[in-house]
N, C-alpha and C positions, 0 to 999 in steps of 0.2 A: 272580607273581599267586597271593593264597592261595587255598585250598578254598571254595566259598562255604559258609556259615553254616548253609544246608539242609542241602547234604552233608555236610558236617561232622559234623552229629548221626547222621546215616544212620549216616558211616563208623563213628565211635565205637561205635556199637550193633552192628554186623554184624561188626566187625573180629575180635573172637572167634571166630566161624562161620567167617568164611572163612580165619582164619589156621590154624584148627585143620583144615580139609578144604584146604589151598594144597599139602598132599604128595601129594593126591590128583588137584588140578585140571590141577597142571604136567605131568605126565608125560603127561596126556590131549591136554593144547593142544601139545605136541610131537606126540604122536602123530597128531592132525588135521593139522597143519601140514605133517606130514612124507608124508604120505597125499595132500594136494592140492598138494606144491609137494615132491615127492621130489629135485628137483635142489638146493633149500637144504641136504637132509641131507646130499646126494651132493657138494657142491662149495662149503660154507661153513660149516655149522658141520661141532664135533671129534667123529665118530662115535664115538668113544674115551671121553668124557667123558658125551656120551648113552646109551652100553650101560651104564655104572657109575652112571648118575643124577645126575652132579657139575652139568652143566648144570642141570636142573633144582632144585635145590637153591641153587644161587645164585638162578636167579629167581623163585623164591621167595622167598631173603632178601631180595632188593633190590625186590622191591613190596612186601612184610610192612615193611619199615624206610620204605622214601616215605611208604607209609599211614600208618604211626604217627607218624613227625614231621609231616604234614598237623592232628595234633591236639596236640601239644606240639613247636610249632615251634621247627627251632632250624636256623638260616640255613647256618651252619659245615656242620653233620655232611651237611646235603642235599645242598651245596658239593661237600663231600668223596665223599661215594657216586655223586654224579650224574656228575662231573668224569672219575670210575675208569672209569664207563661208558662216559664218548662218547670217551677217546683209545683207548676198544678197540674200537667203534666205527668211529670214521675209520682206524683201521686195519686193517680190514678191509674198511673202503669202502662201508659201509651207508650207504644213501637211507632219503630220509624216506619215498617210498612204499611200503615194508617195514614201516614202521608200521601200515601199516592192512590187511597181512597179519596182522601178529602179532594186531591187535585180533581180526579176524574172529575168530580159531579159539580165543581165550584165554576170548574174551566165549561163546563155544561151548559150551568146556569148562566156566566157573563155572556154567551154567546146570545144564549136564545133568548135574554133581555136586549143585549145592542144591536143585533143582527147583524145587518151588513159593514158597520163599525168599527167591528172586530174583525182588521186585515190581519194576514198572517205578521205583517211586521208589529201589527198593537199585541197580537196575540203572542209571538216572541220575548218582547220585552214584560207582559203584566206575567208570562211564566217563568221569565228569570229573576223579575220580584220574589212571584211565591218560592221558588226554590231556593230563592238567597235567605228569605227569613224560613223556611222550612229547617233547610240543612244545620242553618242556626242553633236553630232549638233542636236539633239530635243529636247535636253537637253537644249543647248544654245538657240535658238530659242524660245522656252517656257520663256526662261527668259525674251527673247528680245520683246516678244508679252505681258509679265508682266506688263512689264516695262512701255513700253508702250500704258498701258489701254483699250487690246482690244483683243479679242477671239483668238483662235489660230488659224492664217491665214486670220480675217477677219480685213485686212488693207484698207481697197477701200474705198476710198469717191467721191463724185465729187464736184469740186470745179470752179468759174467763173474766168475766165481772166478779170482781171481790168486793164491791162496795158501791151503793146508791144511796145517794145522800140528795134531798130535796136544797135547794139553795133558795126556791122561793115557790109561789102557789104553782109559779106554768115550766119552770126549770128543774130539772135534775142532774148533778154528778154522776159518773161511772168512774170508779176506779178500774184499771183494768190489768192484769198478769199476765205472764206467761203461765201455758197449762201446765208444766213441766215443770216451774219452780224457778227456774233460770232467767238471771236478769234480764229486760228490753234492753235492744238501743237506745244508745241516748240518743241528746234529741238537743236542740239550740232555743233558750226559752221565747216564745214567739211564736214557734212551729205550731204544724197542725197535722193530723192523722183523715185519710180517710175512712171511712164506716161504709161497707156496704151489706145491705139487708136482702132477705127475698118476700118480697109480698106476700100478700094473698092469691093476687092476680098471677104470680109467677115470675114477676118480673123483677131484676135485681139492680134494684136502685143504690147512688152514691151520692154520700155528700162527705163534707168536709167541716171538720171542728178542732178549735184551738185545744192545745194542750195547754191544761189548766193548773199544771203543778210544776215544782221545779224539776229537772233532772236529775240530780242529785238522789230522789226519793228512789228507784229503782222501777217505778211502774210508769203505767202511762194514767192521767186521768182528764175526760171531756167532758165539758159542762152543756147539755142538751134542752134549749127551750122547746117548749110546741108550739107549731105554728097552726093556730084555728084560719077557717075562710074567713075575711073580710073583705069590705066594700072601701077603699080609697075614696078622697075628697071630690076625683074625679069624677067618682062612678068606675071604676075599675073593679071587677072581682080579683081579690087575691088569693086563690086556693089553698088548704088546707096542706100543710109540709108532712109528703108521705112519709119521710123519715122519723123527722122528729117525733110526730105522732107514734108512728108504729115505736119508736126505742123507748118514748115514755109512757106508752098504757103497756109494753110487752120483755120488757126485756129487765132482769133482777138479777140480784146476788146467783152466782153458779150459772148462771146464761153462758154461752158461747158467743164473741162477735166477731165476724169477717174485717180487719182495720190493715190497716197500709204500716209501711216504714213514714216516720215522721219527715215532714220536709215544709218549703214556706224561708221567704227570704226576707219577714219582717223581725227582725232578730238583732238583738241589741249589741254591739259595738265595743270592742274590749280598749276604750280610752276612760279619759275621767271628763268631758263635757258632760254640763247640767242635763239630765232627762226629763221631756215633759210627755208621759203616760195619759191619753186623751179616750175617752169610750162613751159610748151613747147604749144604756140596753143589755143585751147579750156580745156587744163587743166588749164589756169586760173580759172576755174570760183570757185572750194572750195577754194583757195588763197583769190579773192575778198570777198567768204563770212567769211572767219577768218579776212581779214583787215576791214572789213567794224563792226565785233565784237572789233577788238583792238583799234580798233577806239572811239566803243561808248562807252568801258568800259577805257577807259584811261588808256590804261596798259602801263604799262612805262620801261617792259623788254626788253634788244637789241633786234631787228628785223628787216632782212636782204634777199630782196625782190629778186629774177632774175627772167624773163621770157624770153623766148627765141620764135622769130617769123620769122614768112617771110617775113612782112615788118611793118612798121608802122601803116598802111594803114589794112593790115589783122589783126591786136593788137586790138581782142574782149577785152572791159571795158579797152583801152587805156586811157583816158580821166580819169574814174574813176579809177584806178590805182593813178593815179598822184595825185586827190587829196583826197586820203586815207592816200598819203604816208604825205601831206602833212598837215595831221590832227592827225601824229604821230611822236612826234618830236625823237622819239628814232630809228626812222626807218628809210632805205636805201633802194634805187634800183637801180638796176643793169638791166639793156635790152639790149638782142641783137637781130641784126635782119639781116637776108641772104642778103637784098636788102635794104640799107638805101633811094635807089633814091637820089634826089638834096640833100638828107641834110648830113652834115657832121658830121662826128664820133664825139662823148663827151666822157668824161669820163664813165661816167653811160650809155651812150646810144653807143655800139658798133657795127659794123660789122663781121658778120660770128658767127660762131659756140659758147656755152654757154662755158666759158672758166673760169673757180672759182680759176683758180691756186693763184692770184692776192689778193684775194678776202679779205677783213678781218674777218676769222672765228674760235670761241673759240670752243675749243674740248669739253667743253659740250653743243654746240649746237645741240637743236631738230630738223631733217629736216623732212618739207615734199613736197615730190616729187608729182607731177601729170604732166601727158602728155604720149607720144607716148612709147613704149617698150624700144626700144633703148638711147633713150634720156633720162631715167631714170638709166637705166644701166649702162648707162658712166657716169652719173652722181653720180651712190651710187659710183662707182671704186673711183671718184674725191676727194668726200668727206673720204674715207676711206683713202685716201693719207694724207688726211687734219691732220687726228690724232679724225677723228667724229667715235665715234665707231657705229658699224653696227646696236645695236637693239637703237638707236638713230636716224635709219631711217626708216622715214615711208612712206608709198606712196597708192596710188589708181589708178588704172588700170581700162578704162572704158571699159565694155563687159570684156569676158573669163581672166581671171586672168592667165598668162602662164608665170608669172615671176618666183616664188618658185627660188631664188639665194640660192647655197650652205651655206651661212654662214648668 
């Protein structure tokens, strides 16, 4: 249903005001939010991502971009941003009466940033925004919670650790079961499960991690880096990932974990187009669980691997990489790595930066991208050079989504 025709002019006219004051208004409607409803901060969203602003910086992006395609509509791209929304959404098991939490405190916040501004006719139209993309996503959501055989919002099981396997010095595996013995849901290789923990502090944190095997196996398994505090180029502190940490100094074979129904809509495509599988880091891990499905299902489409690391030695499911590739005769890989140490550059195995100029790739190749912000972004620029057209690319952003690329 589009914008009505009143709104529409409002939006257009004020879209300026409020996009230029939306760095001001998010951090506020967090701040209300978290003030009248302290157990959301404490037990649903990433407290991690709200001291550093990354939360709010996504939602920002993602009402600045609904807003503006409400005026130069384009079906695809809302498709696409709306779609990233609600399977992280259902994965975290968000209800539609959360909506009208968020509204209170958001419609709060734009006020008592614009003031006087906000006539009732701006105020009209920016709430028939929110509810057009609200209703959207409970729309999609409901589907997503259909689909997958279970109440709206009640994703939570808990499930036993059957296996922890090291993949590198700061990464570890979880194989995970059912306690009963009875198979999981499958799952679409690509997807991701959420994990949620209870501190020390009490507070019950989530996050979200790719499923790192194929389907077919009968379990679920995530692959878990730790994240230590660092200091950015900038001077930024980037704090210590309370997850990660706690799942890797605490949680072993016979453990109990709190995880979701699988969900995530970067998930591979049942045609025969060339695939180009792109990762930086610990975005391999939905890469090894789509090779480790190409694998058992014998697909015999080109498929055209690159990972990019910081050395060999940090190359989580190195080993398993190698031979996935080598249990798919149509497929190739490409690694590079900042620090080879003793061993000397190959073809396939090079030094410094992900470089595809070289690369052999047919313009209707599918990619998909996973890893760090940047390292995705120079990489859609690369393939866009290639002649790979744009909605041919796909990717996933792990925590706050703050990519939204114009085209």
């Amino acid at each position: 249903m589009p914008l009505s025709p009143g709104s529409k002019d409002v939006i257009a006219a004020t879209l300026p005001a409020v996009g230029a004051a939306i760095g001001d208004i998010t951090p506020l409607f967090y701040r209300k939010m978290f003030d009248a409803h302290p157990e959301l901060e404490r037990d649903l969203f990433n407290r991690g991502n709200q001291k550093q602003g990354e939360q709010q910086k996504a939602l920002a992006g993602s009402i600045a971009a609904f807003a503006t395609l409400q005026l130069d509509p384009d079906p695809a791209r809302v498709e696409s941003i709306l779609s990233r929304i609600a399977h992280k959404h259902a994965s975290l098991g968000i209800k539609p009466d959360e909506y009208w939490i968020v509204h209170k405190h958001l419609f709060e916040a734009i006020v008592e940033v614009l003031g006087e501004a906000v006539t009732p006719e701006v105020a009209a139209a920016w709430d028939e925004v929110y509810w057009l993309m609200a209703n959207t996503l409970i729309a999609l959501e409901a589907d997503l919670y259909a689909a997958a055989g279970v109440e709206t919002g009640d994703v939570w099981r808990t499930v036993r650790v059957v296996d922890r396997t090291h993949q590198s010095a700061d990464t570890v595996s979880f194989t995970l079961a059912s306690k009963d013995g009875s198979v999981l849901p499958t799952f679409r290789p690509g997807q991701y499960l959420s994990v949620g923990v209870r501190l020390p502090d009490g507070a019950r944190q989530i996050r979200q991690y790719s499923l790192s095997n194929a389907p077919s196996k009968g379990d679920w398994r995530i692959t878990v880096k730790r994240v230590l505090p660092a200091t950015g180029a900038d001077g930024t502190t980037h704090p210590a990932g309370e997850v990660s940490n706690f799942l890797f100094d605490n949680v072993f074979e016979g453990d109990d974990l709190d995880v979701t129904t699988p969900f995530g809509d970067l998930v591979l495509p049942e045609d025969d187009k060339p695939i180009f599988l792109a990762s930086a880091g610990i975005g391999c891990t939905p890469m090894i669980g789509m090779l480790d499905h190409l694998a058992e299902s014998g697909d015999a489409r080109r498929i055209s691997i690159l990972h990019a690391d910081r050395s060999p030695a940090s190359h989580a499911h190195r080993r398993e990489l190698e031979t996935l590739v080598e249990r798919i005769p149509s497929a190739d890989v490409y690694r590079w790595y900042e620090d080879l140490g003793a061993r000397q550059p190959l073809e396939t195995m090079r030094v410094g930066r992900a470089d595809i100029s070289d690369l052999p790739l047919d313009p209707t190749t599918r990619a998909y991208l996973c890893g760090p912000l940047p390292f995705m972004l120079s990489l859609r620029e690369a393939l866009i050079a290639r002649n790979v057209p744009a909605e041919n690319i796909r990717y996933e952003v792990f925590g706050p989504d703050s990519w939204s690329p114009a085209s």
